[in-house]
Structure formats: structure tokens, C-alpha cells
N, C-alpha and C positions, 0 to 999 in steps of 0.2 A: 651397505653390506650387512649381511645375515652375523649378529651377535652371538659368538661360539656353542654360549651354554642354550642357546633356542635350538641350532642345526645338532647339540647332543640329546635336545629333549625326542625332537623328532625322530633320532635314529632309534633311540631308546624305545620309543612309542612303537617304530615300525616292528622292533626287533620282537617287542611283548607280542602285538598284535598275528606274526607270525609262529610264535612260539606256544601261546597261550591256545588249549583247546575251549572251543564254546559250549559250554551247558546251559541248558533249558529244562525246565519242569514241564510236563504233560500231564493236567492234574484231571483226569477223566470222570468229569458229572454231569448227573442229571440236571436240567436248565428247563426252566415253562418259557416256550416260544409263540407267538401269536401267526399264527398264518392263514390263509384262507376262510377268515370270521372262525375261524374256533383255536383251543390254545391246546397246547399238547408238551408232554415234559420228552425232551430228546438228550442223547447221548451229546457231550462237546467233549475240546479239549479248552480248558482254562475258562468255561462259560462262553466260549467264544461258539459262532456259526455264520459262514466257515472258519474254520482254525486260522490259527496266525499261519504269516510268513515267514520260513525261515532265511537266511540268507547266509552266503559260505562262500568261500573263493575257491576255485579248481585245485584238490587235493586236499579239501582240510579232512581232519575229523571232528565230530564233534559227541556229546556224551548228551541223550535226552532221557532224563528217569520220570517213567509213566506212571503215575499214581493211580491207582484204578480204586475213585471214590466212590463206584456207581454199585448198580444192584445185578449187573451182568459181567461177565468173561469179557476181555479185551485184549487183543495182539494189535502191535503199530509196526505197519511196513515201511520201506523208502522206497518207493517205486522210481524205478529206473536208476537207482544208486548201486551201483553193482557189489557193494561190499566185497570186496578179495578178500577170499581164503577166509572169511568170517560170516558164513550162514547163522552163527547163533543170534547176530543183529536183526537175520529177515524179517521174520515176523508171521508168516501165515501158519496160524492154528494147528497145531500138531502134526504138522510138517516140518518146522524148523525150533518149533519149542511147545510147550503147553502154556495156557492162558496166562493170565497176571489176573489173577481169582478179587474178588472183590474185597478189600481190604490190604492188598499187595502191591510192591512196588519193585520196577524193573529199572534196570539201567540199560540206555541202548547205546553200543559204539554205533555210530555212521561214518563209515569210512570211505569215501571220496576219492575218485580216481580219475577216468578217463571221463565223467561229463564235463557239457562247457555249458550249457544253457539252462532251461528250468526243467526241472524233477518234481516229485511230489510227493507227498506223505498221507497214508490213511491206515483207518483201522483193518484189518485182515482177519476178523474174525466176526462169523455167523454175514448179516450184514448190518454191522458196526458203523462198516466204510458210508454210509448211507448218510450220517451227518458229522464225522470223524472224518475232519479230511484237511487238508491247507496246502499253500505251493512252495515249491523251495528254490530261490532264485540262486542258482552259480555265478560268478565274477569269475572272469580270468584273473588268474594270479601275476600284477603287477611286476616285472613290465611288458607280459602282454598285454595284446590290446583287443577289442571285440574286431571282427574281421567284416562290419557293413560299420554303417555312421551310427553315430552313439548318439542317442534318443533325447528328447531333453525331460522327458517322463518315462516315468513305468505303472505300469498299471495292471496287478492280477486280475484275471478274471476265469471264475467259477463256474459251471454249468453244471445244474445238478437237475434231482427229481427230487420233489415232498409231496409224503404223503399224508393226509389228516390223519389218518390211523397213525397209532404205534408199529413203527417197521417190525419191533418183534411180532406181535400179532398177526401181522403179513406173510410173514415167514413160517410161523407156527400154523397158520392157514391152511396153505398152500404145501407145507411139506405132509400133513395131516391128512388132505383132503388124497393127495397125488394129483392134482390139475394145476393151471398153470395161476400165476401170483393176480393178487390183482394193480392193474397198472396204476402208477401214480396219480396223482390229480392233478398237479401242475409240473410244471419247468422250473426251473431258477435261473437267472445271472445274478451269481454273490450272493447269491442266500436268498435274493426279491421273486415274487414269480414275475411284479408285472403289471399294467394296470388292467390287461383283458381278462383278469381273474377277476372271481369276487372278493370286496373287502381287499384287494389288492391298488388300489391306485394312491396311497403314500406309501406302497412298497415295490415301488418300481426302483432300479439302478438307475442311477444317473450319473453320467461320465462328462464332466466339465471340459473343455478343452480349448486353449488360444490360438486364433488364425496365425497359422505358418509354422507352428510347434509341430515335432513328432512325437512321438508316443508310440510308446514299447510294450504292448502288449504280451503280456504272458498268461498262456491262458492252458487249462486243464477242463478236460471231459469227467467231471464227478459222477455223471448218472450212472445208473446202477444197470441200465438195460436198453439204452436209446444211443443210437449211430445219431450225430448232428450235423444239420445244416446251420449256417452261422452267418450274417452279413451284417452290415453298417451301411443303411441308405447313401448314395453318392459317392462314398468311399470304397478307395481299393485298399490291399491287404496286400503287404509285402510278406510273404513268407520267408526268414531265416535262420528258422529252427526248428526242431522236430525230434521228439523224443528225448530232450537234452542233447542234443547235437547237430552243428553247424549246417545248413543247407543250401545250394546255390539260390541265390533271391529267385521268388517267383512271384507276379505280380494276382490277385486273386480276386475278382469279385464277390464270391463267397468262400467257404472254406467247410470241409465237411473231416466230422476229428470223433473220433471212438470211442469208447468206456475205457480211460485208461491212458491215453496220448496225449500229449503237450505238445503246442505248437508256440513257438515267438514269431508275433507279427509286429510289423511295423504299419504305422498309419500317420497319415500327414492330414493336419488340419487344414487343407487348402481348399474347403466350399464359402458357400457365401453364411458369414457369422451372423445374421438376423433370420436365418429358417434353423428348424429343428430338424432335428435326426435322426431316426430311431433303430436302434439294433434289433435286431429277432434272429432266436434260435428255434428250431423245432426239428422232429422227427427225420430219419432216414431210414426207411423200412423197407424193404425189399419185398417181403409178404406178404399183402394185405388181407390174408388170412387169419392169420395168427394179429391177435389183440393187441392195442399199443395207446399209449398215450397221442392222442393226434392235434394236442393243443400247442399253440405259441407263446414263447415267453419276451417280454419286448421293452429292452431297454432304452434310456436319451441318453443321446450326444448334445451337447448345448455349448456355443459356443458362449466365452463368458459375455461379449456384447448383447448375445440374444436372450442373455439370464435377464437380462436389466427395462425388458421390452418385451410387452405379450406378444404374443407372437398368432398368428390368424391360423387353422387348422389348413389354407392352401397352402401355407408354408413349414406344412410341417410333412417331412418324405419318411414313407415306408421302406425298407430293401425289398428285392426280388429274391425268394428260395427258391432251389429247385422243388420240383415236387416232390414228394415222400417218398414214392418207390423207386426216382428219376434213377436210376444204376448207374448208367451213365455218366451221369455229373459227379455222383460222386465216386467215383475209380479214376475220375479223370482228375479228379484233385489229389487223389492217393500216388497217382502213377507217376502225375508230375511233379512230384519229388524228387529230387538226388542230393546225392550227398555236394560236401563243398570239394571235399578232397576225392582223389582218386588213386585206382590202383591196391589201395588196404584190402580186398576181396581175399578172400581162400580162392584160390583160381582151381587148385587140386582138392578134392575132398578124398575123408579115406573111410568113414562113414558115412551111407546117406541112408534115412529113417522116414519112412512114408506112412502118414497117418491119417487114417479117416478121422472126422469130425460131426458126428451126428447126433438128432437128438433119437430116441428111443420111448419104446414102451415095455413094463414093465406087467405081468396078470395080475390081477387082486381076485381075491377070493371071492365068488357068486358078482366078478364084475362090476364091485362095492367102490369101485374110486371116479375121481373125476376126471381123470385124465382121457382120451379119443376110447370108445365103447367099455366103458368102465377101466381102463387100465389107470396104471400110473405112468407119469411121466417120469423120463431119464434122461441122460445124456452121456456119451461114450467117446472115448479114443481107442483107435481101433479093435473097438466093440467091447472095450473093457469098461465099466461104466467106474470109477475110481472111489472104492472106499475107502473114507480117510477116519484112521486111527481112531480111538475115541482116551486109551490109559495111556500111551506113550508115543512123543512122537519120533517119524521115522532119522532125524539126524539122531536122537540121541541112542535113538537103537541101531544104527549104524556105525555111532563113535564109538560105543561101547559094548559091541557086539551081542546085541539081545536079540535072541532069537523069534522067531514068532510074529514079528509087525508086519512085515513086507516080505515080497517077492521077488525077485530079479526077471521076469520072465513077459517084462512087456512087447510086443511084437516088433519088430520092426518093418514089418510090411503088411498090409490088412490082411486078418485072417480068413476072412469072406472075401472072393473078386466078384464083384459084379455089376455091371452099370451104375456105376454109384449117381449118377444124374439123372437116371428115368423117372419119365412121369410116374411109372405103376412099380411098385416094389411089392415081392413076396412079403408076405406077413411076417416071414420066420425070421427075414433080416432085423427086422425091429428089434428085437429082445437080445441084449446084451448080457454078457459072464459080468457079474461083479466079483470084484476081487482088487485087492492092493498092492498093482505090479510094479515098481521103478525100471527106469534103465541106466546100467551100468554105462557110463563110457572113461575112457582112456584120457588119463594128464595130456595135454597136447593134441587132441585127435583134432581131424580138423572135419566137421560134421557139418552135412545137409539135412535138414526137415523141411518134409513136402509135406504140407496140411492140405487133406484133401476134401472140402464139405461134399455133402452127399443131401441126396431126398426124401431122404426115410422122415417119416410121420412127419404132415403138412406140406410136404413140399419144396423143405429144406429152408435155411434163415443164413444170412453173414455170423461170422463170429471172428469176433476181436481175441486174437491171442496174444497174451501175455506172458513170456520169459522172465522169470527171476533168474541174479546174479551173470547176465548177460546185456550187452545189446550184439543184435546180428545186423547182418547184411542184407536186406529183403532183395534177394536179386532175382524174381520172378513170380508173376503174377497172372490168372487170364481164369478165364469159363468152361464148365467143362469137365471131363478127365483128363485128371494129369497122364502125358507121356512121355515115358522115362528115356526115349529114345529120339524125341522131337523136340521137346521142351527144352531143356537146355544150352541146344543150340539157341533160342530167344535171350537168353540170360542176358542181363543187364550184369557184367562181371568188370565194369569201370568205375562207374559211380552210385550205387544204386542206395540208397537213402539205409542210413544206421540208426536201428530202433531199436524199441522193448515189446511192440505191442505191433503185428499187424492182422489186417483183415482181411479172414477167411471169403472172399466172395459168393452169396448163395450159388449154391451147385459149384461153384470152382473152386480154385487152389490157388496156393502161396508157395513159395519156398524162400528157406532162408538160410544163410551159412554162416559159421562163427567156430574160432577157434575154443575148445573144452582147456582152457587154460585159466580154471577158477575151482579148486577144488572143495567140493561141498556136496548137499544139498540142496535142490534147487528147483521149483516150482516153477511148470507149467501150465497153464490153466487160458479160459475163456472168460471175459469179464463182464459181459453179460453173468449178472451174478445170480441169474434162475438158472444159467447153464451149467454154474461153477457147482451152486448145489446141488444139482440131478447128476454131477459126476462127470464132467467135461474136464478133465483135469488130469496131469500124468509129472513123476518125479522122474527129473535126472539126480543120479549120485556121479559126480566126478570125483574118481579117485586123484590119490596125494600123487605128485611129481616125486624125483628123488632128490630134488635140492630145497633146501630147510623153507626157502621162500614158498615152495610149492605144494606145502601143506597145510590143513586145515591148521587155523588159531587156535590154541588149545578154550575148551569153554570156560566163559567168565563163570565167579563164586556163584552170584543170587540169581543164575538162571530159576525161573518159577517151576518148583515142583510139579512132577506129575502124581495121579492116584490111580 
């Protein structure tokens, strides 16, 4: 029998461990990293790359103060952490606060709700996010339980892009020049490119693992502009999770995940433990136009028997990707998604909001830029190309009614109709109104967005959209023009998989539903984040409910000044 004062230590313990909020320091500096034979000083949090993990059980909050020790501007998001009623924690760059200026420190509530699975954290300003980033594992809060078999590992894993340059420089480039960035030099799993790089083969990943064990993969898309293909030679992939949120298992031979999406996979070491294994992520481009990174990043699986025993190069297995531009393969891994539960859908909407998704051109004077015959490059929702703030941003000139920042007058249906799919587009379409419009919507409303990509300049690309302060319902998807009169009847209004983040198909459309029962500020955007900066981007303000719960937290003290 359990001794009284042990069974009151432990209640004691449970009761702290429930009650007590978790802080963490985010102390943001410059660090000299070695990668690809040359060394280069990049942004971390804590010296780390990638950032730590955090880890939190369903519903906590927790308090992270970001020290900004470096020589840039810094905003830290919670991507896919829906924050209720507390936009001032979001995080994207004068949108939901001004920077934490260099020498400044912020405190961030994260407050915790409806995810179950893993979310993620990065920087949200300029691109920051580029070596500013870590994962954030959710635990159901005890005594629930996970709803597949409980792993006897866990294991993050990172997909990122590095570049030898200074990403500032990259940026400073490319927004200078008006043409498009230039693309990465490598891939990453965990920060390694690989051994196919140069001066890469002691900077390969290496994932240990014992015959008959599983392992819980939790894994996030870091790159900053690359849709991935992902596999583990001989191994399948249990999909059951997606976006922090529970999905009916799907079994997967590879798995294809976006700038911006988490998936939990399950994987079972049952090959034979004396051959190797090797992961590879690369490229999914739909364009082969348009410039990309078209290298592989290629990590080991080793089982501990075959650590102990060279192992002969016929025993060592490659996976199979699909091809780069395969569409195909990868929609078909998007589609076959669904949620675990059913039923939760808006079945009735009372707004629906249809938005083109394009990139643009922009004139330069005598022709002077680098963008398609001297223009600059852009990017637009429905043809508004989204200038964001530079002295004040739009939450706090909304809470405190300043005038002058923003517009209410974003469209809700494209202001151009036209083929938005054809191969030839008029010139005139190209050129977008810049302007800083938001849209208004209603405590409660229960709202549709049809994201509609189009062809304009190249031929059109996928784009990964990203929802802050939401996850929706992606209940349809397909090629094409959207039709407001055919379409829906397709709807997936049963199960259709609950995100943050989905993808625009080139030339086609998405649609998604979600109740506006979050009042705030709140960021939409493409995470292709040469889209994000050409202007691919639009605010929802959800006004306040009329019960006390359903309005905005008032702002904390040391939100960081604007100038």
C-alpha cells in the first residue's frame, strides 16, 4: 500500500503542475553557423538552430519573454495556436503589434485552446522565420488519452531551406531589384542539409531507431518557399494529425506538407535492422518555369543493430518521390485527408468571400526593374496588392480608433471577372490597386472563403494559405474556376480535414468554412514568403460579441512601442 504523505506529494505535485503557468525565455541572437563549407552569423532563439521544443498539454497557457539581443526587428508567432480574444500575443509585424526593436523585450501570453497535436513557433517578421523557428508538441490533458496507439518515441523533425548568404541580403536584393529572390542552396532535415551537399556528409540527420518500436513523428514545413515531398525508404507513414488536429489514420508511402503545416506521422520500425535507410525531402513545383531550389536533402534511418556493423552500399535503400511537378501525387495526399470527427462543418454559411490569388506586375520607370520586361514583381488578393503599415499597426489603430491606417473596403468578390485560368491573359490584368483594405466581419458569422489562384504573370504557381486566429474546415478543393453554383454541391460537409494552412492549387481553388467567433485582428496571408512580401496578404477584424467572453483581452502593459 501507497504511504499517505507519497499519495499527498503527488496530488500536491499534480495540482502545482495544473495550476502553475510555464515561462520560457526567447533570447534572440546572432550565432556563427557552419554550413555548406562557408560560416555565416544567423538569427536563433537561445543560440539554438532549430529553436527548442516547446511542450504544453491541451488548454494551457504559457508566458514566453523574447529578448531581441540581435541587430534586427523581431516578432514571434504561434502558428496554429488560435489565441481567443487575444490578437496582441500574434505576432505578425504590424499587424498585430510593432517589432521588439533591438535591445527590447516582450512578454507573449500563448493561450491554448482547441489544438490536440503539434503547432509551431517562428519569427513573423521581415524573414526572420527563415532560422527563427521550433515545434510545439500538445498532450491531451490527462485523463484523456491520444485517440491512435501511443508511440514508444517522439521525434521532431524540421524541413527547412539555408542559404549561404545572409537571408537579410536576400531580401534586401530582391525587394530592390523588383525580381524574383534568389532560391536557397540547400534543403535541411533539423538544421543538416545532407550528405549530397558539399562539406555536408557529418551534417546529415540521423534518426536511430529499434526493430518493432514506433515512433512519433512530429514534423513541420520550415521552408520559406518549397511545397515538399517527404519519404523514409521501405517505410510507410501513418498519418494522424494535421494542422494540430486529430485525422482519421491514413497509411502513406510518401507524404507531401506546405510552408506552414504539421503533420504527426506514425512509423514502425519493422524492416530488416542490418540495411540502411534513407529519408529524402525535395521540391513540389507545379511550374517549371518559375526558378526553385531542385535539390535533395537526405537523411538515415539506422536501425541500432546496423549502427554496430558497416553496412555494404547494396544495403543501403533510397525512397521513391514523386516527381516535382507530379500535381497529382501531391493533391492526392492533400485530399486524402479528413478529419477524425464528423459533423462539426458550418453546414449553413451566412457570408461567403471569393478571392483571387495572383501574382502581379507592377511598371518601373524606363523599365529599370528585374521583374518579366522590366516590371516589378507583386502579389494580390483580389487585385488589392496588401500594404502593410510601416508607424502603426492595424490592431492597435482599431482598439484605439486611429484613424488613417487601414480601409474597410476589401472585396468580397473579385473586382475583375475573367478566365482567371487562361493560358493568355490581357496585360491590364496584371497590375494591381495597392492599398490597405481589411475586412470587417460579424461576432458569430458563420463564413465561406473561396481562394481562387489564377494565371496571371507565368502561368500561375500553388499557394499555401495561412489563417491566423482560426483553424477552418477545408471542405473543398479541385482545378480550374470556381462555380458558385456546381461547386458545393461536391463539398466534403462531413469530415473534411481542420487546418490553418491550405493549398491553393495552380489555376484552381479551395474553399474553407469556420465560424468568426474570435474577436480580433487577424492575418491572412500565403507562406510562400516571396508571395507574403509582394503582397499576397489580407486582414480580417472580427468585431467583439456582446458577452464579456466575447471580446477582445484588453492590451497587455509592455506591448513594444510604435514610431
Amino acid at each position: 500500500m501507497s504511504h499517505p504523505l507519497f499519495i499527498y506529494f503527488l496530488i500536491s505535485l499534480s495540482l502545482y503542475s495544473s495550476c502553475t503557468a510555464h515561462r520560457y525565455t526567447f533570447t534572440v541572437k546572432e550565432v556563427p553557423y557552419k554550413k555548406l563549407c562557408s560560416t555565416k552569423k544567423i538569427l536563433t532563439v537561445n543560440g539554438q538552430f532549430p529553436g527548442q521544443t516547446l511542450k504544453v498539454y491541451k488548454g494551457d497557457t504559457i508566458y514566453v519573454n523574447v529578448r531581441n539581443r540581435a541587430s534586427e526587428n523581431i516578432t514571434m508567432h504561434w502558428h496554429g495556436v488560435e489565441q481567443p480574444r487575444n490578437p496582441w500575443s500574434d505576432g505578425p509585424e504590424y499587424i498585430t503589434q510593432c517589432p521588439i526593436r533591438p535591445g527590447s523585450d516582450f512578454m507573449y501570453e500563448v493561450i491554448f485552446s482547441t489544438e490536440d497535436t503539434t503547432v509551431w513557433w517562428h519569427a513573423h517578421s521581415s524573414w526572420t522565420r527563415a532560422t527563427v523557428h521550433g515545434l510545439i508538441f500538445v498532450y491531451p490533458r490527462p485523463p484523456k488519452s491520444l485517440p491512435f496507439p501511443k508511440a514508444d518515441h517522439e521525434v521532431p523533425l524540421i524541413l527547412g531551406e539555408w542559404w549561404k548568404k545572409d537571408v537579410r541580403e536576400v531580401v534586401e536584393l530582391f525587394t530592390w531589384t523588383g525580381g524574383d529572390p534568389n532560391v536557397s542552396d540547400a534543403l535541411t532535415i533539423n538544421g543538416h542539409p545532407g550528405f549530397l551537399y558539399p562539406c555536408s556528409k557529418s551534417d546529415t540527420f540521423e534518426f536511430m531507431v529499434e526493430k518493432s518500436k514506433t515512433y512519433r513523428i512530429r514534423m513541420v514545413n520550415a521552408a520559406m518557399n518549397l511545397i515538399l515531398f517527404f519519404a523514409i525508404a521501405k517505410h510507410n507513414l501513418t498519418v494522424v494529425a494535421a494542422d494540430g488536429h486529430y485525422t482519421k489514420p491514413i497509411n502513406a508511402t510518401y507524404i507531401t506538407i506546405s510552408p506552414g503545416q504539421t503533420l504527426d506521422l506514425l512509423l514502425h520500425a519493422d524492416q530488416n535492422p542490418k540495411s540502411t535507410y534513407y529519408m529524402a525531402a525535395r521540391a513540389y513545383h507545379s511550374n517549371l518555369n518559375i526558378s526553385f531550389n531542385n535539390s535533395t536533402t537526405i537523411g538515415i534511418l539506422c536501425y541500432n543493430s546496423s549502427s554496430k556493423t558497416k553496412t555494404s552500399s547494396s544495403s543501403k535503400r533510397y525512397p521513391n518521390l514523386p516527381y516535382y511537378n507530379d500535381t497529382s501525387a501531391a493533391f492526392a495526399f492533400f485530399t486524402n485527408i479528413t478529419s477524425l470527427y464528423s459533423g462539426q462543418v458550418p453546414v449553413k454559411i451566412s457570408r461567403r468571400i471569393i478571392s483571387t490569388v495572383s501574382i502581379n506586375l507592377l511598371m518601373c520607370p524606363n523599365n529599370s526593374c528585374e521583374g518579366p520586361n522590366g516590371s516589378r514583381l507583386a502579389a494580390s488578393m483580389n487585385n488589392i496588392s496588401f500594404v502593410t503599415p510601416s508607424h502603426v499597426d492595424i490592431l492597435k489603430a482599431y482598439y484605439y480608433h486611429i484613424k488613417g491606417v487601414y480601409g474597410t473596403r476589401f472585396p468580397e468578390f473579385p473586382p475583375l471577372v475573367f478566365n482567371f485560368t487562361a493560358d493568355d491573359q490581357p496585360l491590364f490584368l496584371q497590375t494591381p490597386r495597392l492599398a490597405t483594405e481589411v475586412k470587417i466581419l460579424k461576432f458569430g458569422e458563420s463564413v465561406e472563403i473561396v481562394l481562387q489562384g489564377t494565371s496571371l504573370v507565368g502561368g500561375g504557381i500553388d499557394h499555401p494559405m495561412h489563417l491566423h486566429g482560426f483553424s477552418f474546415y477545408m471542405v473543398g478543393v479541385g482545378f480550374g474556376n470556381y462555380n458558385v453554383t456546381e461547386a458545393p454541391s461536391n463539398y466534403n460537409l462531413k469530415d473534411p480535414p481542420y487546418k490553418n494552412t491550405a493549398t491553393v492549387p495552380r489555376n484552381g481553388w479551395v474553399a474553407i468554412r469556420f465560424i468568426a467567433d474570435n474577436p480580433g485582428v487577424w492575418f491572412m496571408h500565403c507562406h510562400f514568403d516571396r508571395h507574403l512580401t509582394w503582397g499576397m496578404k489580407v486582414v480580417f477584424i472580427v468585431k467583439n460579441g456582446r458577452g464579456l467572453n466575447q471580446q477582445i483581452l484588453p492590451p497587455p502593459p509592455d506591448l513594444p512601442p510604435c514610431y
